[in-house]
MARBAMAR-546066 format. One record per residue: residue number from 1; residue in three letters; x, y, z of N, C-alpha, C, O in turn. Coordinates in Angstrom, 1 decimal. Example, Ala and Ser with C-alpha at 12.3 -4.5 7.8 and 13.67 -1.06 7.14 Angstrom:
REM MARBAMAR-546066
<site num="1" residu="ALA" n_east="13.2" n_north="-5.7" n_up="7.8" ca_east="12.3" ca_north="-4.5" ca_up="7.8" c_east="13.2" c_north="-3.3" c_up="7.8" o_east="14.2" o_north="-3.3" o_up="8.5"/>
<site num="2" residu="SER" n_east="12.8" n_north="-2.2" n_up="7.1" ca_east="13.7" ca_north="-1.1" ca_up="7.1" c_east="12.9" c_north="0.0" c_up="7.9" o_east="13.4" o_north="1.1" o_up="8.0"/>
//
This chain:
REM MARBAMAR-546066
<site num="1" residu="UNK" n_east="-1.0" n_north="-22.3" n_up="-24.2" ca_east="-0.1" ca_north="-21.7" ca_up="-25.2" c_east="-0.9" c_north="-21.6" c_up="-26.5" o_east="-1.6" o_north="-22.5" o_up="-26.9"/>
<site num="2" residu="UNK" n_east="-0.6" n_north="-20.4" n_up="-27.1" ca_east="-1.2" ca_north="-20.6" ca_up="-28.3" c_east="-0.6" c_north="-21.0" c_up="-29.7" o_east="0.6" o_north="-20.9" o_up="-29.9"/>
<site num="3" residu="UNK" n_east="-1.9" n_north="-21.6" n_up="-30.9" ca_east="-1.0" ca_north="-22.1" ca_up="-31.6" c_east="-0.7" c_north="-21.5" c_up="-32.4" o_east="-0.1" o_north="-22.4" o_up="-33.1"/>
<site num="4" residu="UNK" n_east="-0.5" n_north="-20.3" n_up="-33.0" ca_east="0.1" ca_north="-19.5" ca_up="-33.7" c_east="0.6" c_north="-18.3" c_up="-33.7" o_east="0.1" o_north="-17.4" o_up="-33.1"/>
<site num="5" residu="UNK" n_east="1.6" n_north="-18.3" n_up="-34.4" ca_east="1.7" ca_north="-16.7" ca_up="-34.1" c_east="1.0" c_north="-15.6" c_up="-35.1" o_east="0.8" o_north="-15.9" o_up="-36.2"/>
<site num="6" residu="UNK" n_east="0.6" n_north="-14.4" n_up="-34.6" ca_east="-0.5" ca_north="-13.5" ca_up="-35.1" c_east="0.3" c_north="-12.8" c_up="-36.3" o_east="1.5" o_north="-12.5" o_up="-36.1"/>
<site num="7" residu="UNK" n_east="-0.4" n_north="-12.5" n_up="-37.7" ca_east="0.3" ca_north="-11.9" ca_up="-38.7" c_east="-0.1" c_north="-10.3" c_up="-38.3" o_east="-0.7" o_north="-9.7" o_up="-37.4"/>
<site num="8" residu="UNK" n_east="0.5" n_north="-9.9" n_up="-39.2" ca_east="0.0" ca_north="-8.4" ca_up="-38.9" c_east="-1.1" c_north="-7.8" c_up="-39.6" o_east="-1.2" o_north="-6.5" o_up="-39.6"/>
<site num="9" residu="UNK" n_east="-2.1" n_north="-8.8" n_up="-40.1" ca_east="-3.3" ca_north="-8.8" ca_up="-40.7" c_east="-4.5" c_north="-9.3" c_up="-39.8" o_east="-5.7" o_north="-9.0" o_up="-40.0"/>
<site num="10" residu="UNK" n_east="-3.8" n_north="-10.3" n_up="-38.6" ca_east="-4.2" ca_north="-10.8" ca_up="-37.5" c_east="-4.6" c_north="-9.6" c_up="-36.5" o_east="-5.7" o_north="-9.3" o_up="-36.1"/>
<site num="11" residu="UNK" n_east="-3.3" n_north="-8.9" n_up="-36.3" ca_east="-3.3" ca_north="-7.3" ca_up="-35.1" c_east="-4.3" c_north="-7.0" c_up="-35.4" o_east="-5.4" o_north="-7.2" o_up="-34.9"/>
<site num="12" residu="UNK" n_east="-4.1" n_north="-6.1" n_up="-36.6" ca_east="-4.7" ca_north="-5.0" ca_up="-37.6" c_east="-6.8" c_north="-5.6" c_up="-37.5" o_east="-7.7" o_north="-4.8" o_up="-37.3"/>
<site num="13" residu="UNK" n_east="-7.0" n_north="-6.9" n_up="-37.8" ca_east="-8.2" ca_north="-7.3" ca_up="-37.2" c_east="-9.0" c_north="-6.6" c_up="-35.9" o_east="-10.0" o_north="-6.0" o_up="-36.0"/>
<site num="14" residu="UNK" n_east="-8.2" n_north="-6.8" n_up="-34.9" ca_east="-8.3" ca_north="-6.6" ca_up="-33.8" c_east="-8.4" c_north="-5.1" c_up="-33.3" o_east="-8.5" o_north="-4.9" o_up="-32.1"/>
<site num="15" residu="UNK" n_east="-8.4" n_north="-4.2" n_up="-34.2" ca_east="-8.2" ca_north="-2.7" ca_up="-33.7" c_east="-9.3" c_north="-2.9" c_up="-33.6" o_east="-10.0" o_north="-3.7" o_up="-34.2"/>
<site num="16" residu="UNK" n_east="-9.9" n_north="-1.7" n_up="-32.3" ca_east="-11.4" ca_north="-1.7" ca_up="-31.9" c_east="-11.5" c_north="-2.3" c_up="-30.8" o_east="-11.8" o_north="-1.9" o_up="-29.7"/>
<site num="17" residu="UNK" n_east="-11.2" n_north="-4.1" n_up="-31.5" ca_east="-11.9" ca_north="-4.7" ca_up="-30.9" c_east="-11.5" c_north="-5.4" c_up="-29.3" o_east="-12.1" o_north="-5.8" o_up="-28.3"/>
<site num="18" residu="UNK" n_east="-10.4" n_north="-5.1" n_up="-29.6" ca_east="-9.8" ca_north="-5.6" ca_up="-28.0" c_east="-7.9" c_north="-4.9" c_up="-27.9" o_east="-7.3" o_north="-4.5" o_up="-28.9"/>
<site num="19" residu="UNK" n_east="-7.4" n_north="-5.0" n_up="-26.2" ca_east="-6.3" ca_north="-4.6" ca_up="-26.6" c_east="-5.4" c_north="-5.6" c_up="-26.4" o_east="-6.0" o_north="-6.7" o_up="-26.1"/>
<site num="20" residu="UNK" n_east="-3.6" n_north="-5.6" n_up="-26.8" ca_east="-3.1" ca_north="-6.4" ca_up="-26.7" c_east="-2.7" c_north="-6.5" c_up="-25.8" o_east="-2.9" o_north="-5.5" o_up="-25.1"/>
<site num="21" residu="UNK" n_east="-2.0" n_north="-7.3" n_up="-25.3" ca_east="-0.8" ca_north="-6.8" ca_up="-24.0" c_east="1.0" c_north="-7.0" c_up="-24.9" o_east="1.1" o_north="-7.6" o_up="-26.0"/>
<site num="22" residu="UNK" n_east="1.8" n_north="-6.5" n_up="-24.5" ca_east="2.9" ca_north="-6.1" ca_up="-25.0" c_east="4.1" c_north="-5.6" c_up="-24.2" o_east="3.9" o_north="-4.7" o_up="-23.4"/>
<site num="23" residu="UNK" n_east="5.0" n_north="-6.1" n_up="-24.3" ca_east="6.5" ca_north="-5.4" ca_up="-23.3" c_east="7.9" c_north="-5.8" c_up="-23.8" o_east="7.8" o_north="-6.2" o_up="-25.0"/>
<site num="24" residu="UNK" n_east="9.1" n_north="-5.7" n_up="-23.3" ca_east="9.8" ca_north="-5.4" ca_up="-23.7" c_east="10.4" c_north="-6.3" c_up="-23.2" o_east="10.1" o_north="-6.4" o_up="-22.0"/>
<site num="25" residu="UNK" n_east="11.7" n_north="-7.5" n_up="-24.0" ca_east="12.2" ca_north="-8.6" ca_up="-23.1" c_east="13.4" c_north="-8.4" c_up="-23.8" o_east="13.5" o_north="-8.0" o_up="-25.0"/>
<site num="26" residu="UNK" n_east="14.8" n_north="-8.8" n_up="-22.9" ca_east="15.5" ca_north="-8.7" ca_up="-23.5" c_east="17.1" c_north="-9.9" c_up="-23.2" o_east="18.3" o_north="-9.8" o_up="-23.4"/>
<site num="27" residu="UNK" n_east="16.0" n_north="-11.2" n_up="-22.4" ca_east="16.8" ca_north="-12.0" ca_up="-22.8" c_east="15.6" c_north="-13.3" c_up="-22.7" o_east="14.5" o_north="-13.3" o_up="-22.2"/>
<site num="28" residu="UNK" n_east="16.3" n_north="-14.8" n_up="-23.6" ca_east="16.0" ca_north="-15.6" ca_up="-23.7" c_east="14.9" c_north="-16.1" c_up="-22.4" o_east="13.8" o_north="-16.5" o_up="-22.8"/>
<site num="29" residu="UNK" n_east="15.1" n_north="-16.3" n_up="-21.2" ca_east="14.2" ca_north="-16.4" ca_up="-20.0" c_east="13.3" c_north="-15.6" c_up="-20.3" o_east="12.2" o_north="-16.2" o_up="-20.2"/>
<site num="30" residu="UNK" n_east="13.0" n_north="-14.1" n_up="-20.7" ca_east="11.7" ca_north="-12.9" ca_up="-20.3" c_east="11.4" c_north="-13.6" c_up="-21.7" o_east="10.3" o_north="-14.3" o_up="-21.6"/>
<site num="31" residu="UNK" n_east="11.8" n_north="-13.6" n_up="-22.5" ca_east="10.8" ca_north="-14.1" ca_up="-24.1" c_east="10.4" c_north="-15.7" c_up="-23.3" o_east="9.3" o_north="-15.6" o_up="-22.9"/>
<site num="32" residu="UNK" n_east="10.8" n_north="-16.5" n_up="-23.1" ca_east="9.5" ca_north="-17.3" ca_up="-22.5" c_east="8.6" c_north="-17.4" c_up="-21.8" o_east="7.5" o_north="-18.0" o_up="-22.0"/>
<site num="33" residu="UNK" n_east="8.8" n_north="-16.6" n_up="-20.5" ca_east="8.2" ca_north="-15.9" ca_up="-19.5" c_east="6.9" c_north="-15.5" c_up="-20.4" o_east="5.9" o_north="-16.1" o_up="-20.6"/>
<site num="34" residu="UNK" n_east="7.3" n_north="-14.2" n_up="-21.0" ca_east="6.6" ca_north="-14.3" ca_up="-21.9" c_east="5.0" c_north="-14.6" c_up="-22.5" o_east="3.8" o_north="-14.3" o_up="-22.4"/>
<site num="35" residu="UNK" n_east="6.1" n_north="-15.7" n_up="-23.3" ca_east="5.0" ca_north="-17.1" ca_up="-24.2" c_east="4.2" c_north="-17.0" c_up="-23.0" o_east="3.3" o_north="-16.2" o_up="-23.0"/>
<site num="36" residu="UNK" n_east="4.5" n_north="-17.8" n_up="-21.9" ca_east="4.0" ca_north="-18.7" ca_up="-20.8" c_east="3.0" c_north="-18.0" c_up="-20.4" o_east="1.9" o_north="-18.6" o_up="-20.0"/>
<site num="37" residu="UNK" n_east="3.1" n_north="-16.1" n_up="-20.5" ca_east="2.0" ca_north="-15.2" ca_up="-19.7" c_east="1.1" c_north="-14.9" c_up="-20.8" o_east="0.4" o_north="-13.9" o_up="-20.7"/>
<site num="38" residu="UNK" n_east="1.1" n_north="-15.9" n_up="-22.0" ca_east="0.2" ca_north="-15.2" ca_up="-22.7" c_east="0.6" c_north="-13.6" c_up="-23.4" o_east="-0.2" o_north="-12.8" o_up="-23.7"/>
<site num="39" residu="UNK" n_east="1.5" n_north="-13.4" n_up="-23.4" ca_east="1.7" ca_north="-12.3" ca_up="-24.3" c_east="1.5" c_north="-11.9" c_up="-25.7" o_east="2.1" o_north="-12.6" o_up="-26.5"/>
<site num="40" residu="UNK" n_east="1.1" n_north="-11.3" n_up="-25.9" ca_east="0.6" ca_north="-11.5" ca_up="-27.4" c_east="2.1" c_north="-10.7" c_up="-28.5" o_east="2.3" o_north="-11.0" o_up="-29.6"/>
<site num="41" residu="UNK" n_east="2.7" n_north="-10.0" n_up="-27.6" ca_east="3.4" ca_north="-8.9" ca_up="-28.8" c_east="4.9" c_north="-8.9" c_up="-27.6" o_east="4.9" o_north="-9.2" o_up="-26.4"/>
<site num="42" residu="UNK" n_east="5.8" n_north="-8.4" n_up="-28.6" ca_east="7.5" ca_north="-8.3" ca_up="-27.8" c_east="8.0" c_north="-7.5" c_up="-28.7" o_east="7.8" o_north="-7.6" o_up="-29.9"/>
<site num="43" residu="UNK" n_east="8.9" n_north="-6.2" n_up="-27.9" ca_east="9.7" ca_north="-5.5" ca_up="-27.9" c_east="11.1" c_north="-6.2" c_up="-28.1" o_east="10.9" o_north="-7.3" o_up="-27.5"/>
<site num="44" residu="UNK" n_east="11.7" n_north="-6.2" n_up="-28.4" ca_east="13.2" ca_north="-6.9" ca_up="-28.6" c_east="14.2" c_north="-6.1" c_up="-29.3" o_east="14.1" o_north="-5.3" o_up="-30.2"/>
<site num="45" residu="UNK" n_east="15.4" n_north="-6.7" n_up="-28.4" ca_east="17.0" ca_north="-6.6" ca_up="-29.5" c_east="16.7" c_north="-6.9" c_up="-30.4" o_east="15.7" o_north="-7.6" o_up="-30.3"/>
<site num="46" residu="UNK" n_east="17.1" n_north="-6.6" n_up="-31.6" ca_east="17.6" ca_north="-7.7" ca_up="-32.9" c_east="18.3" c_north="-8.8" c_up="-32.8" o_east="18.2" o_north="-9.9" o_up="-33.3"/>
<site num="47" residu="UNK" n_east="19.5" n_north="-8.3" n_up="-31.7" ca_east="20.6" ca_north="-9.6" ca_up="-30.9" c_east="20.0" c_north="-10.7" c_up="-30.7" o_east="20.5" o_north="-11.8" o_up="-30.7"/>
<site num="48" residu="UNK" n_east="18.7" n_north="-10.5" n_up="-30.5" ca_east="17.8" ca_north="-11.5" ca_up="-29.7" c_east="17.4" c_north="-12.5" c_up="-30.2" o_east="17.0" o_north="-13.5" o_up="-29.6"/>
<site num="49" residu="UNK" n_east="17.3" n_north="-12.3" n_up="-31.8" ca_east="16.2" ca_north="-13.2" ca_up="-32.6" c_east="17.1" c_north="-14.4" c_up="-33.2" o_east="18.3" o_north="-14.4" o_up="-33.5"/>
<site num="50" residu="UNK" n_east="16.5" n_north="-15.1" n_up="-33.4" ca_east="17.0" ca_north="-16.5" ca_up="-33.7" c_east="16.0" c_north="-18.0" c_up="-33.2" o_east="15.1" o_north="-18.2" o_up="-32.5"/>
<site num="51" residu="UNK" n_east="16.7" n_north="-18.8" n_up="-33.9" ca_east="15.9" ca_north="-20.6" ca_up="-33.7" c_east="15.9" c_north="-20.0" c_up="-32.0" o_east="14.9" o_north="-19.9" o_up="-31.4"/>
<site num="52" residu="UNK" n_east="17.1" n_north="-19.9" n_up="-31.3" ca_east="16.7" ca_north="-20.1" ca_up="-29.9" c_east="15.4" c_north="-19.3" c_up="-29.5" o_east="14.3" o_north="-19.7" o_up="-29.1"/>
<site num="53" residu="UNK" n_east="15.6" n_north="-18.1" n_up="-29.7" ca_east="14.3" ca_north="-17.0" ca_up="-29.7" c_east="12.8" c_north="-17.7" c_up="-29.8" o_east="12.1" o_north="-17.8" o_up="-28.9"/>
<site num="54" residu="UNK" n_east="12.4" n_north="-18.2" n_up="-31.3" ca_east="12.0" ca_north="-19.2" ca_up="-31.6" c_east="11.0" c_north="-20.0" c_up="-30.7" o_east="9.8" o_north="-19.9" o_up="-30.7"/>
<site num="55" residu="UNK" n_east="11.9" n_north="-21.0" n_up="-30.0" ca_east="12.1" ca_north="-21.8" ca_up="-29.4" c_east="11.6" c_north="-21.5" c_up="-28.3" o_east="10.5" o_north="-21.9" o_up="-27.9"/>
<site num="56" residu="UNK" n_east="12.5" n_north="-20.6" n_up="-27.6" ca_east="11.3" ca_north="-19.5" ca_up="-26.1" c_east="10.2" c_north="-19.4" c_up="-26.7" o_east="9.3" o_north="-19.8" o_up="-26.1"/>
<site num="57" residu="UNK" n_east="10.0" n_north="-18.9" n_up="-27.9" ca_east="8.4" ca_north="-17.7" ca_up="-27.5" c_east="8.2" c_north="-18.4" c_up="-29.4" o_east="8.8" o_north="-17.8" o_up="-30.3"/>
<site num="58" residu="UNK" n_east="7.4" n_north="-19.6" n_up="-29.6" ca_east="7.0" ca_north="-19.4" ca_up="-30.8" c_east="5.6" c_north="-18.6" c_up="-31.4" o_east="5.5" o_north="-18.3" o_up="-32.6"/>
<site num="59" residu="UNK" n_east="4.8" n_north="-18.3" n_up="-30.4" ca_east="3.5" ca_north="-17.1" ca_up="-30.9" c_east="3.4" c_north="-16.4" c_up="-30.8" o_east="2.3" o_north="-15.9" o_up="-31.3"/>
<site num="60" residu="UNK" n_east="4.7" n_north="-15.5" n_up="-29.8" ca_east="4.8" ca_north="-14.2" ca_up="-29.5" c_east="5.0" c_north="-13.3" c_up="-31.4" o_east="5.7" o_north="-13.6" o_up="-32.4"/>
<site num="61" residu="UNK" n_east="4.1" n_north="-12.4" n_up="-31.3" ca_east="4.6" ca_north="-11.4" ca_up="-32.1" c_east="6.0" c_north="-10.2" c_up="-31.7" o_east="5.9" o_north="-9.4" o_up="-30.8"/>
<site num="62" residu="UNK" n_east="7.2" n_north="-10.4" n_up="-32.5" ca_east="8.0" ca_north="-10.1" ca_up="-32.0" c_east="8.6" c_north="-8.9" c_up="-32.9" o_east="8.6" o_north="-9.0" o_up="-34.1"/>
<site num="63" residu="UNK" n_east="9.1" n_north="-7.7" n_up="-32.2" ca_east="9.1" ca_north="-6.1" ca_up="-33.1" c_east="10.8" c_north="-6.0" c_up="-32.6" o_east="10.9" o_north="-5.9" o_up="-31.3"/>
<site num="64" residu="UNK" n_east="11.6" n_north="-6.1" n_up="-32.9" ca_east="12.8" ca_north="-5.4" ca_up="-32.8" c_east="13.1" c_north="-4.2" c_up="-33.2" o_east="12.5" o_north="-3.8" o_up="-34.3"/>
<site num="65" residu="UNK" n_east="13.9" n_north="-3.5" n_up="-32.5" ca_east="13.5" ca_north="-2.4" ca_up="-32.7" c_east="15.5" c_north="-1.7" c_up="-33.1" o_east="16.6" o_north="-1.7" o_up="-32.6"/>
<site num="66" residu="UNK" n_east="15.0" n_north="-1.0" n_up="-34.5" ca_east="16.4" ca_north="-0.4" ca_up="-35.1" c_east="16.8" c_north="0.7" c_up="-34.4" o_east="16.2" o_north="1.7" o_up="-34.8"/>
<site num="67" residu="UNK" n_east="18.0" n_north="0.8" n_up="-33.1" ca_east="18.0" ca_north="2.0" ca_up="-32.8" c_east="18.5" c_north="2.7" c_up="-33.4" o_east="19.2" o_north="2.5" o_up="-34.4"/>
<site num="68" residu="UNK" n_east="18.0" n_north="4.1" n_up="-32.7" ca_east="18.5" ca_north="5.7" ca_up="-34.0" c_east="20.2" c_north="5.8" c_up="-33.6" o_east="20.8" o_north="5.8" o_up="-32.6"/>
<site num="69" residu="UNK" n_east="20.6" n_north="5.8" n_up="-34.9" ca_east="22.0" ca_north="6.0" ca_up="-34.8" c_east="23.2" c_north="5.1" c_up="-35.2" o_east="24.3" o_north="5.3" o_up="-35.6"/>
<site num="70" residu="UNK" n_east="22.5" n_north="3.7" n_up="-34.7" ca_east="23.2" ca_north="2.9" ca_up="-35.7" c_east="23.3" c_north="2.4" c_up="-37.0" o_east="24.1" o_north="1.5" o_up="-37.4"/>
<site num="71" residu="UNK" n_east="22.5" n_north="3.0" n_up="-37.7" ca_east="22.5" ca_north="2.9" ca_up="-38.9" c_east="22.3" c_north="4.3" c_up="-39.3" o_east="21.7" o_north="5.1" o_up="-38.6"/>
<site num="72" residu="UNK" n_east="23.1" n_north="4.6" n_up="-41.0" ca_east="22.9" ca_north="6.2" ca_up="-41.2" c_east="22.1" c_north="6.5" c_up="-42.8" o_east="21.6" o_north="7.6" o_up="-43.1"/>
<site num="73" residu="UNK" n_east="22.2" n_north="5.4" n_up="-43.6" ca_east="21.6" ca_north="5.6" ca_up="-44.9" c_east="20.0" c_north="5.0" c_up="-44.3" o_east="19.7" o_north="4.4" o_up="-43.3"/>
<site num="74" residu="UNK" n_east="19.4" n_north="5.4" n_up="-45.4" ca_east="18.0" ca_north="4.5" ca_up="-45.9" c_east="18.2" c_north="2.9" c_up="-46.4" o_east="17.4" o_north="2.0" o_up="-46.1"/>
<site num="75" residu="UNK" n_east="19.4" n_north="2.8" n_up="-47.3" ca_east="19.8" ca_north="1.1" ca_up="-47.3" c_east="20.6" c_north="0.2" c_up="-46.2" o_east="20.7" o_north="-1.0" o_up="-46.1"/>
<site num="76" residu="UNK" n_east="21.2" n_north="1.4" n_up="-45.2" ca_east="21.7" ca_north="0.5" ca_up="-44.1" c_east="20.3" c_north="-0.1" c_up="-43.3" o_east="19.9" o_north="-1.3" o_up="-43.0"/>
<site num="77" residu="UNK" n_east="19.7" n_north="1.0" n_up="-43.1" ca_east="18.4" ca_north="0.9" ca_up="-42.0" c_east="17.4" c_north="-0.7" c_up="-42.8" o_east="17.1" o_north="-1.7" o_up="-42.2"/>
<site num="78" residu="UNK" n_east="17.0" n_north="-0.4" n_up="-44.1" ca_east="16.5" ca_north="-1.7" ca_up="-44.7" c_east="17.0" c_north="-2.9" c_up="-44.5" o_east="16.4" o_north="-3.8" o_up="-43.8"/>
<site num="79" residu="UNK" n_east="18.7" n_north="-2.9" n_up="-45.3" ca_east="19.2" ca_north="-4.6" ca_up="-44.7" c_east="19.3" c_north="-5.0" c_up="-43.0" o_east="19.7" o_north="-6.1" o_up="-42.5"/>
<site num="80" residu="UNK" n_east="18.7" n_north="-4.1" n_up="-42.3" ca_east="18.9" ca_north="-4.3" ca_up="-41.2" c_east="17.8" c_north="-4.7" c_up="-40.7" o_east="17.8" o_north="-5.7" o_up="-39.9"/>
<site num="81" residu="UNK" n_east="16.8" n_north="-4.1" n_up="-41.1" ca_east="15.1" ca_north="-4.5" ca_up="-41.1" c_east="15.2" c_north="-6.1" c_up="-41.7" o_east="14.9" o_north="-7.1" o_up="-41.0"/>
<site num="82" residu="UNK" n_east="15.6" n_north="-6.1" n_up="-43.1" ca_east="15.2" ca_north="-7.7" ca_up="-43.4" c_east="15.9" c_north="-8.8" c_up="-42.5" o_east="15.5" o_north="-9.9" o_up="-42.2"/>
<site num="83" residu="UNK" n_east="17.3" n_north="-8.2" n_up="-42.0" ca_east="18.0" ca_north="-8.9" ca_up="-41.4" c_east="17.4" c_north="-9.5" c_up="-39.8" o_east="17.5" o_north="-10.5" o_up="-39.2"/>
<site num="84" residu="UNK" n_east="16.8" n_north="-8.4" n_up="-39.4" ca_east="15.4" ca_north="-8.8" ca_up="-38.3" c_east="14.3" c_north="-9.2" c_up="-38.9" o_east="13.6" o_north="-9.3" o_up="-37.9"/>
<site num="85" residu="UNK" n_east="13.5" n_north="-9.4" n_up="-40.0" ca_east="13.1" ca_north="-10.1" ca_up="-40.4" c_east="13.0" c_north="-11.9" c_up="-40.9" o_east="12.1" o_north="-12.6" o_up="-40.8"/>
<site num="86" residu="UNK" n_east="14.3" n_north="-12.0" n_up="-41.5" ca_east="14.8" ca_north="-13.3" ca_up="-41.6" c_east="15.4" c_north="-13.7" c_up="-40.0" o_east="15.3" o_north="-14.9" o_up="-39.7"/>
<site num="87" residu="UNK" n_east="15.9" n_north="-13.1" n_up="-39.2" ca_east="15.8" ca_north="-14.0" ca_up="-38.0" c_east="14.8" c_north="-14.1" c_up="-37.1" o_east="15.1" o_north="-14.3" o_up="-35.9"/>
<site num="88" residu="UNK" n_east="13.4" n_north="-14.0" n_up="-37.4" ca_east="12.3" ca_north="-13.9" ca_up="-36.5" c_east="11.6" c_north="-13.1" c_up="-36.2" o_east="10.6" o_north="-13.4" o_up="-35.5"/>
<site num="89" residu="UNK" n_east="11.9" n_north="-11.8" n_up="-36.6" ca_east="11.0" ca_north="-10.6" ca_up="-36.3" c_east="9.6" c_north="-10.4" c_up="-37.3" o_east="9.8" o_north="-10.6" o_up="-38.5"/>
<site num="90" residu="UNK" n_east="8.5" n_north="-10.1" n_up="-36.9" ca_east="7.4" ca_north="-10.2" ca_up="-37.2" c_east="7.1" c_north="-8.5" c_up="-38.0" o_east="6.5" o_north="-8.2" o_up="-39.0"/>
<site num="91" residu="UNK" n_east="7.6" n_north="-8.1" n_up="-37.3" ca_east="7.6" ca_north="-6.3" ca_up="-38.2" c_east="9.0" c_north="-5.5" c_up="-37.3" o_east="9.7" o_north="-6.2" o_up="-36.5"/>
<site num="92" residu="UNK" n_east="9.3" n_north="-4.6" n_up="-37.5" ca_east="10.1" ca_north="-4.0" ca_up="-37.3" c_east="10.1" c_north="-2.4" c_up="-37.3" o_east="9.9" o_north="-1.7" o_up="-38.3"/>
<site num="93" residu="UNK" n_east="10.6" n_north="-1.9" n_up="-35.9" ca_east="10.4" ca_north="-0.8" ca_up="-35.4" c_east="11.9" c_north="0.2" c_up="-35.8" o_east="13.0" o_north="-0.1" o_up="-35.3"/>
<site num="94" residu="UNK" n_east="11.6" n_north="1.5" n_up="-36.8" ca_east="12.6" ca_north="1.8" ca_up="-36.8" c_east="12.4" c_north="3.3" c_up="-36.4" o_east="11.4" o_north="3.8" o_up="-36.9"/>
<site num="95" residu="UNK" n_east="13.4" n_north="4.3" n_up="-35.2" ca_east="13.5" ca_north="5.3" ca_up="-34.8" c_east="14.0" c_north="6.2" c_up="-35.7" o_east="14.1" o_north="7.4" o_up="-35.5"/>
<site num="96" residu="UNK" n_east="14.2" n_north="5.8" n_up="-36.6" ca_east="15.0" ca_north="7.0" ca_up="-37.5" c_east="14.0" c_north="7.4" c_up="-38.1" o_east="13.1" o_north="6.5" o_up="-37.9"/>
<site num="97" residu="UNK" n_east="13.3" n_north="8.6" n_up="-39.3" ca_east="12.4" ca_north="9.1" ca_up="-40.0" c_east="13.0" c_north="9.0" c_up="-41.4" o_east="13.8" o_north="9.9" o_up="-41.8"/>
<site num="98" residu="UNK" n_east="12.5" n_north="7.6" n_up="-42.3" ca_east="13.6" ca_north="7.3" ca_up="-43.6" c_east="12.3" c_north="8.4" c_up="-44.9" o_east="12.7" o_north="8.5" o_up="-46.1"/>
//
């Protein structure tokens, strides 16, 4: 297991140089699974993040992803971003074009 999890100064290193592996988990068992396979990067709910999240998968790089539609301003889509941010999300994927 590894001991940290990668910043996104960490990724951004690595362009070039190697690929990541990456997928999409979307309950507490696949985010360990996960950790366990060496994954480097996760797709996620937002639902998903938290201490338990955490807890499964602490070095996983983890991206939740704001889908299009549930939010409709530029300030909805933000507190929603920090809001997956403060519960564990490492960057955050949003479908809308703000």
């Amino acid at each position: 297991m590894k001991s940290h999890r990668p910043t996104v100064a960490d990724i951004l290193a690595l362009k070039g140089r190697r690929q990541l592996s990456m997928l999409r988990v979307v309950t507490l068992e696949e985010a360990e699974a996960a950790e366990k396979a060496g994954i480097e990067m996760v797709s996620v709910p937002p639902a998903l993040l938290g201490p338990a999240f955490r807890e499964a998968a602490p070095s996983v790089f983890a991206v939740p992803g704001l889908e299009y539609g549930d939010f409709v301003t530029t300030e909805e889509y933000l507190r929603a971003a920090f809001k997956a941010m403060r519960a564990g999300g490492d960057a955050v994927y949003c479908a809308a074009s703000l």
